[in-house]
C-alpha positions as CSV (number, residue, x, y, z in Angstrom):
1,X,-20.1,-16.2,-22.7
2,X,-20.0,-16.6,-18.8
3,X,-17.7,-14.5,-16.9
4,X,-15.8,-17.4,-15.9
5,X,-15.3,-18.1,-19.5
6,X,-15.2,-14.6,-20.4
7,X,-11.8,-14.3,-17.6
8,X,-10.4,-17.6,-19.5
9,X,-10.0,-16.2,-22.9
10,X,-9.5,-13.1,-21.7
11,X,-5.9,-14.4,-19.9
12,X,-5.4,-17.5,-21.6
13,X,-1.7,-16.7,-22.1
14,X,-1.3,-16.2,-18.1
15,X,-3.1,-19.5,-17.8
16,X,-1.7,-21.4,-20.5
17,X,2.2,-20.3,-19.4
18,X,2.5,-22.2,-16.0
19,X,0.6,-25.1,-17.4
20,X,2.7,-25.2,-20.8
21,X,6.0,-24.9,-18.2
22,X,5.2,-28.1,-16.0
23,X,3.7,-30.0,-18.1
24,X,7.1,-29.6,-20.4
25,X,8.9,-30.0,-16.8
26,X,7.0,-33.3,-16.4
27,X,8.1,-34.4,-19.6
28,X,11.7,-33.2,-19.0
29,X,12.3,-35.0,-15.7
30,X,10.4,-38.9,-17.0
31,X,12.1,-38.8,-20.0
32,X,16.0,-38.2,-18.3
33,X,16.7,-34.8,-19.7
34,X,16.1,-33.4,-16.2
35,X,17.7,-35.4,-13.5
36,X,14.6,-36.3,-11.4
37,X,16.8,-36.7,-8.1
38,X,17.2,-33.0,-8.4
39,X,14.4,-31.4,-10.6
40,X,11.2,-34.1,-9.6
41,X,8.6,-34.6,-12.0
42,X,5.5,-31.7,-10.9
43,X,3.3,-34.6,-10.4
44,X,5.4,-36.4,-7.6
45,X,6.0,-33.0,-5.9
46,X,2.1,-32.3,-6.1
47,X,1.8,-35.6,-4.2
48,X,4.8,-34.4,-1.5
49,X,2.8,-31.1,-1.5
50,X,-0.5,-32.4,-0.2
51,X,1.3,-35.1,2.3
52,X,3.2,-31.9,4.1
53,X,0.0,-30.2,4.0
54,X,-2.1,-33.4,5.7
55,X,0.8,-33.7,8.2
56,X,0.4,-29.5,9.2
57,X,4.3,-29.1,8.6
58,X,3.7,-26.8,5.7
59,X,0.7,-24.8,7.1
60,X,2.8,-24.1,10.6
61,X,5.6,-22.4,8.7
62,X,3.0,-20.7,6.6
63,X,1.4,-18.9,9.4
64,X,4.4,-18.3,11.1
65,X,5.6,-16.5,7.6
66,X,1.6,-14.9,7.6
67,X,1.8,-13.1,10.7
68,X,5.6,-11.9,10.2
69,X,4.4,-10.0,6.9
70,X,1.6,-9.2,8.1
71,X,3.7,-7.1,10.9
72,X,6.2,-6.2,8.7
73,X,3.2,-4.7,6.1
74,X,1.2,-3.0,8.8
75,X,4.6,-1.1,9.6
76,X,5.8,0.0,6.2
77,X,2.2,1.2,5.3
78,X,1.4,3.2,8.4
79,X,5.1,4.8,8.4
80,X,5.5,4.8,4.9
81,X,2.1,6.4,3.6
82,X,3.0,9.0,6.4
83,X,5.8,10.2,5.6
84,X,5.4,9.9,2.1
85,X,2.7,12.6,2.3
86,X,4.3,14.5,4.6
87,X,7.4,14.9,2.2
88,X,4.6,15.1,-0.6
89,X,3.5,18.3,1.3
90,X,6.6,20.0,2.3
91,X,9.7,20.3,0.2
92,X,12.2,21.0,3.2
93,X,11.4,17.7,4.6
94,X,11.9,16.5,1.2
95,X,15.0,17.8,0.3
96,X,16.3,16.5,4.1
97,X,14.9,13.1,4.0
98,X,16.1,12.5,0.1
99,X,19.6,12.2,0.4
100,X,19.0,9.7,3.7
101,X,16.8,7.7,1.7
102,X,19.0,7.4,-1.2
103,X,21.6,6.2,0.7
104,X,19.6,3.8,3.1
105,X,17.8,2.4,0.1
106,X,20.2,0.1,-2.1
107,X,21.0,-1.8,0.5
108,X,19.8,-5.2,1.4
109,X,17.7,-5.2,3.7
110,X,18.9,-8.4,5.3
111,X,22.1,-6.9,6.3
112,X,20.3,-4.6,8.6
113,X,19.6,-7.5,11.3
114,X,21.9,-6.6,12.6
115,X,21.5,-3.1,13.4
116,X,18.3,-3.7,14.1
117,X,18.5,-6.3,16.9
118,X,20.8,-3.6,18.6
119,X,17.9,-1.0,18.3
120,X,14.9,-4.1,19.3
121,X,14.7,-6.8,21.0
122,X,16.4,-9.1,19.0
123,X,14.1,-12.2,17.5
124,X,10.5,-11.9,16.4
125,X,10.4,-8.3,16.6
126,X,14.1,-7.3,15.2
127,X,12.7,-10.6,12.3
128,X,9.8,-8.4,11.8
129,X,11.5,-5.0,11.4
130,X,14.1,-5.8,9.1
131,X,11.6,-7.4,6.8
132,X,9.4,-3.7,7.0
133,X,12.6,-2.0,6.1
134,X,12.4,-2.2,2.1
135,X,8.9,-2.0,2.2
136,X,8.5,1.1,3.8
137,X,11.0,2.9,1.2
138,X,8.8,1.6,-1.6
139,X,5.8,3.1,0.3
140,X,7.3,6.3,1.6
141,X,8.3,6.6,-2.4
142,X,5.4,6.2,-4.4
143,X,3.1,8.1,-1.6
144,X,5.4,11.1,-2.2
145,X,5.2,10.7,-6.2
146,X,1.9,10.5,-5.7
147,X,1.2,13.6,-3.7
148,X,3.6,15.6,-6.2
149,X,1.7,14.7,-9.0
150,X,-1.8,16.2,-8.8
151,X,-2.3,19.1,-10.7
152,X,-1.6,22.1,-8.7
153,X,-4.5,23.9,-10.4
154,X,-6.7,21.3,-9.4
155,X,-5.3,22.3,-5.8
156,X,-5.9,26.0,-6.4
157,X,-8.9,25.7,-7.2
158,X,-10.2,24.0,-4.3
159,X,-8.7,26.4,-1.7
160,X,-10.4,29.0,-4.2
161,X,-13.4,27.4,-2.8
162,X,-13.2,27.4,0.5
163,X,-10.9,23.6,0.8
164,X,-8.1,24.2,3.7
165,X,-6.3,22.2,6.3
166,X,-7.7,18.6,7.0
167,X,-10.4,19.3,4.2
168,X,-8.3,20.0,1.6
169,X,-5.9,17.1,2.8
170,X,-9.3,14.6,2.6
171,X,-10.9,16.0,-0.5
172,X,-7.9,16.7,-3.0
173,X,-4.8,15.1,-1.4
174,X,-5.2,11.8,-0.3
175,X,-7.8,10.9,-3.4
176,X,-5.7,12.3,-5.2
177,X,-2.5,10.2,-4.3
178,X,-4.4,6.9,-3.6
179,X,-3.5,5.0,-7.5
180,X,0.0,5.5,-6.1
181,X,-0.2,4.6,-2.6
182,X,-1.9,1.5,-3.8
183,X,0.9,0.7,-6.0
184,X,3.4,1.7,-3.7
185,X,1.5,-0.8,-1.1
186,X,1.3,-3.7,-4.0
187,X,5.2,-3.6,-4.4
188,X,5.8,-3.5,-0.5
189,X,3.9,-6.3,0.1
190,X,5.6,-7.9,-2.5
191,X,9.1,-7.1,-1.0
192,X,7.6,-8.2,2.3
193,X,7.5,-11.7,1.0
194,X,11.0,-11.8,-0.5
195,X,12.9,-10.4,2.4
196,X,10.4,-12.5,5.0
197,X,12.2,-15.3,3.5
198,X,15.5,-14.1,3.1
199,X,15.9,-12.9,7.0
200,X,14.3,-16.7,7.8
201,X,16.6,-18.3,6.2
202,X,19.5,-16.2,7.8
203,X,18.2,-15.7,11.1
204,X,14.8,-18.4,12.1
205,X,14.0,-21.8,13.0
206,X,10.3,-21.4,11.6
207,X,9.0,-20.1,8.6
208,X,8.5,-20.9,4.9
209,X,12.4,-19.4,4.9
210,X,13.6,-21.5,7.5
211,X,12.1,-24.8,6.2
212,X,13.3,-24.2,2.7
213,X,17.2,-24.2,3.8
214,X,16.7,-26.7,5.7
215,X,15.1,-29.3,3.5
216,X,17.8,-27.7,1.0
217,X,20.7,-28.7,3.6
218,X,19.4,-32.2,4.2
219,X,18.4,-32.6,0.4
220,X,14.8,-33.1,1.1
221,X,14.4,-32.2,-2.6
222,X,10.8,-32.6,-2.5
223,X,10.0,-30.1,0.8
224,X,12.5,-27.8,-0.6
225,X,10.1,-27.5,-3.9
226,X,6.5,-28.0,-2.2
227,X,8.1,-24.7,-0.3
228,X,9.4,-22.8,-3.6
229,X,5.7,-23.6,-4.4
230,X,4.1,-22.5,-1.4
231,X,6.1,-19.1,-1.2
232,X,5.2,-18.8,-5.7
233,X,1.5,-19.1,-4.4
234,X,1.5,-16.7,-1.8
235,X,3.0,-13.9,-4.0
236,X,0.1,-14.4,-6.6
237,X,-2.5,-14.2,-3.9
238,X,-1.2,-11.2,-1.8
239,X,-0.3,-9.1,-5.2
240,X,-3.7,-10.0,-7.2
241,X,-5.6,-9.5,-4.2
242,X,-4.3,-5.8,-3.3
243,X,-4.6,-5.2,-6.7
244,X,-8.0,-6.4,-6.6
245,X,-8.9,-4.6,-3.9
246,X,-7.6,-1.3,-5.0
247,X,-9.8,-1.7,-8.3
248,X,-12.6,-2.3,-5.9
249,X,-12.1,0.8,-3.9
250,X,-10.9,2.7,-6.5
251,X,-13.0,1.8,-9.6
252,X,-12.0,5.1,-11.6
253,X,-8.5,4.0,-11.9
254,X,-9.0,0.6,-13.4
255,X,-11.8,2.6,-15.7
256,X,-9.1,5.0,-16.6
257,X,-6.5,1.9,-16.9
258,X,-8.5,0.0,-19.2
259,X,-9.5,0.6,-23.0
């Protein structure tokens, strides 16, 4: 069997789903059961789709979106991993920065505009660092899990022989807490995606957020869905292709993962 094949029966229940779900959509909105003014048939919003994206509506607000997570990402992963392995390391900063964290965490992070446009310039850069905000907790999190986890023998033994300071952090540490960094990065750019579109729709005139309320608040039925679409896409790609990426880089995990 070819790989491609191999990949089809391999997830033919991922594949299947979506395709089973619009087709029974398609189905749902000719026959009446679905009222097509509000839920159009897939095919007619297909259609819509590729007219926005001939016109360049849809790719502007995609790249405006693009760059704002890819800010906000670049953010939560440099501060995030940092700290996270510094907490990992020492258990005073732990024990202060827990109880902050806790606190900080639960809430939206849309209601710190805000806040933050008192601290930034307020626009692109206050846009960008609220979206960072939950992102960087799931980073910061899962870096520290990760450094807490490796065996502390396995750490032993490698100052035993002769592994200390920056050599020990390099050899045992950081290998040893990538699988969770990488997951910690996966759900933050994940979260980067959700509140990107949350803070547009509260606070910009451009973006995949901003174009989606508005085609909402004019009833523009069919933008409003060739967006849901568009943002649906995006959070496959970005999540399967960090994910892809970390089994690339880290091939004894996905070994380990796998049967």
């Amino acid at each position: 069997m070819t790989a491609p094949g191999r990949w089809v029966a391999e997830h033919w229940i991922a594949v299947g789903s979506p395709l089973v779900s619009l087709i029974a959509w398609e189905w749902a909105s000719a026959s009446g059961v679905l009222r097509e003014a509000f839920f159009p048939r897939p095919s007619t919003m297909f259609v819509h789709l590729v007219q926005l994206s001939a016109d360049g509506t849809l790719w502007a607000h995609t790249a405006r979106s693009l760059v704002r997570i890819g800010w906000a990402f670049a953010l939560a992963a440099v501060f995030g991993v940092g700290i996270g392995l510094a907490m990992g390391l020492w258990r005073r900063l732990r024990d202060g920065l827990d109880p902050v964290f806790a606190v900080i965490y639960p809430i939206p992070s849309v209601l710190f505009l805000p806040l933050v446009s008192f601290l930034v310039p307020p626009g692109e850069i206050a846009l960008i660092v609220t979206t960072a905000v939950t992102s960087f907790f799931l980073v910061a999190f899962t870096t520290t899990h990760g450094v807490r986890q490796i065996d502390r023998l396995v750490v032993e033994a490698a100052v035993h022989y002769g592994a200390r300071g920056p050599r020990l952090f390099a050899s045992v540490l950081l290998p040893g807490a990538l699988p969770f960094i990488f997951t910690g990065l996966r759900l933050g750019l994940g979260f980067a995606l959700i509140v990107v579109v949350a803070v547009e729709i509260v606070s910009a005139s451009t973006g995949l957020g901003a174009l989606l309320w508005l085609s909402w608040q004019i009833l523009k039925v069919e933008d409003m869905y060739a967006t849901f679409f568009v943002i649906a896409l995006l959070g496959a790609v970005l999540s399967y292709g960090l994910s892809a990426l970390r089994a690339w880089l880290l091939p004894w995990v996905q070994d380990v993962a796998e049967p």
